[in-house]
C-alpha positions in Angstrom: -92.4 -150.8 -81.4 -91.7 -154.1 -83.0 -90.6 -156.9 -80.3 -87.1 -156.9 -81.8 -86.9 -153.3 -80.9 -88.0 -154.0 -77.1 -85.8 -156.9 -77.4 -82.8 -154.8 -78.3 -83.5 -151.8 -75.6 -84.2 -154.5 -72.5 -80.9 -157.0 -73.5 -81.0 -159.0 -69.9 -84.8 -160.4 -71.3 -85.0 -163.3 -72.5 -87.3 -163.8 -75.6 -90.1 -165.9 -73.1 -90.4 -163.3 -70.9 -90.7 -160.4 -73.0 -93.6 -162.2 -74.7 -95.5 -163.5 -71.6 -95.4 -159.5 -70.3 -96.3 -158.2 -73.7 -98.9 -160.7 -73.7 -100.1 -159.6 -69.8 -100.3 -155.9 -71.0 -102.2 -156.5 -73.9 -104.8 -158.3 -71.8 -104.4 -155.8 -68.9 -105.3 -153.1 -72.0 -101.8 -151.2 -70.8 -100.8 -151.9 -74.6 -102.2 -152.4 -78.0 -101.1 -155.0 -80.5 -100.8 -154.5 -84.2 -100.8 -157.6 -86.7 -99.3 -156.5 -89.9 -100.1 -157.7 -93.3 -96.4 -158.9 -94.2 -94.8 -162.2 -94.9 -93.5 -163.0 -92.0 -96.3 -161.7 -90.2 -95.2 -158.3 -88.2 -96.2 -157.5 -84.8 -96.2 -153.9 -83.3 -97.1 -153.1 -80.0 -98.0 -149.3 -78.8 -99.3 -147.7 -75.4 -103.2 -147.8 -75.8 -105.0 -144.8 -74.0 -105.2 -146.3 -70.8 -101.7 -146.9 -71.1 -100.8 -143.6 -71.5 -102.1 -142.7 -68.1 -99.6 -144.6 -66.5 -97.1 -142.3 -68.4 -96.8 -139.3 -65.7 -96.6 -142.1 -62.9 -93.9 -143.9 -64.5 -91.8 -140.8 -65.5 -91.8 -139.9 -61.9 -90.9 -143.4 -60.6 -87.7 -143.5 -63.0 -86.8 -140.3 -61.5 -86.5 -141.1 -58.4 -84.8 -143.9 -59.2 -81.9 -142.4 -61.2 -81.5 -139.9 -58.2 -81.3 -142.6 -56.1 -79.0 -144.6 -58.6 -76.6 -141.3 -58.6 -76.7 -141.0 -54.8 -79.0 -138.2 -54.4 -81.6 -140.0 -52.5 -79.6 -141.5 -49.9 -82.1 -140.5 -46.8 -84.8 -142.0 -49.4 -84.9 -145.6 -48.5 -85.2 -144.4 -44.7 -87.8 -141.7 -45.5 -90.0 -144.0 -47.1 -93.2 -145.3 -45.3 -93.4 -148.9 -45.9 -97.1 -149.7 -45.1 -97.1 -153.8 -44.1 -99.8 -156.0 -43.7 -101.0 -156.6 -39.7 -101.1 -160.2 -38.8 -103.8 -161.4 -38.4 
């Protein structure tokens, strides 16, 4: 997707912060960038294989939140098993 895409899917980010965590995934190798060859220049960004790993995990994660968004998961913040740092 071109970052006007991801712009216009994730309206409450700002323009900065999409590019500093576009920027931080490319360098994490959670996405690829693609340069191209136009006038303006035009940028696409894509999972990269290591990216798509994550895919399974995140799917999961947004269904769990949706069911908790709908009120299916009401016992879930109570059920889950917060592991917290011991003081040292």
């Amino acid at each position: 997707m071109r970052t006007g895409e991801l712009a216009r899917r994730i309206p409450e980010v700002t323009g900065k912060v999409l590019t500093q965590q576009l920027r931080e995934l490319e360098r994490d190798g959670i996405v690829s960038r693609r340069i191209l060859p136009r006038v303006p220049p035009h940028v696409e960004y894509k999972l990269s294989a290591f990216g798509l790993t994550l895919k399974p995990v995140l799917n999961t994660l947004c269904k769990w939140g949706e069911a908790l968004a709908a009120g299916e998961n009401k016992a879930a913040p109570e059920a889950l098993n917060l592991v917290r740092p011991t003081p040292r």
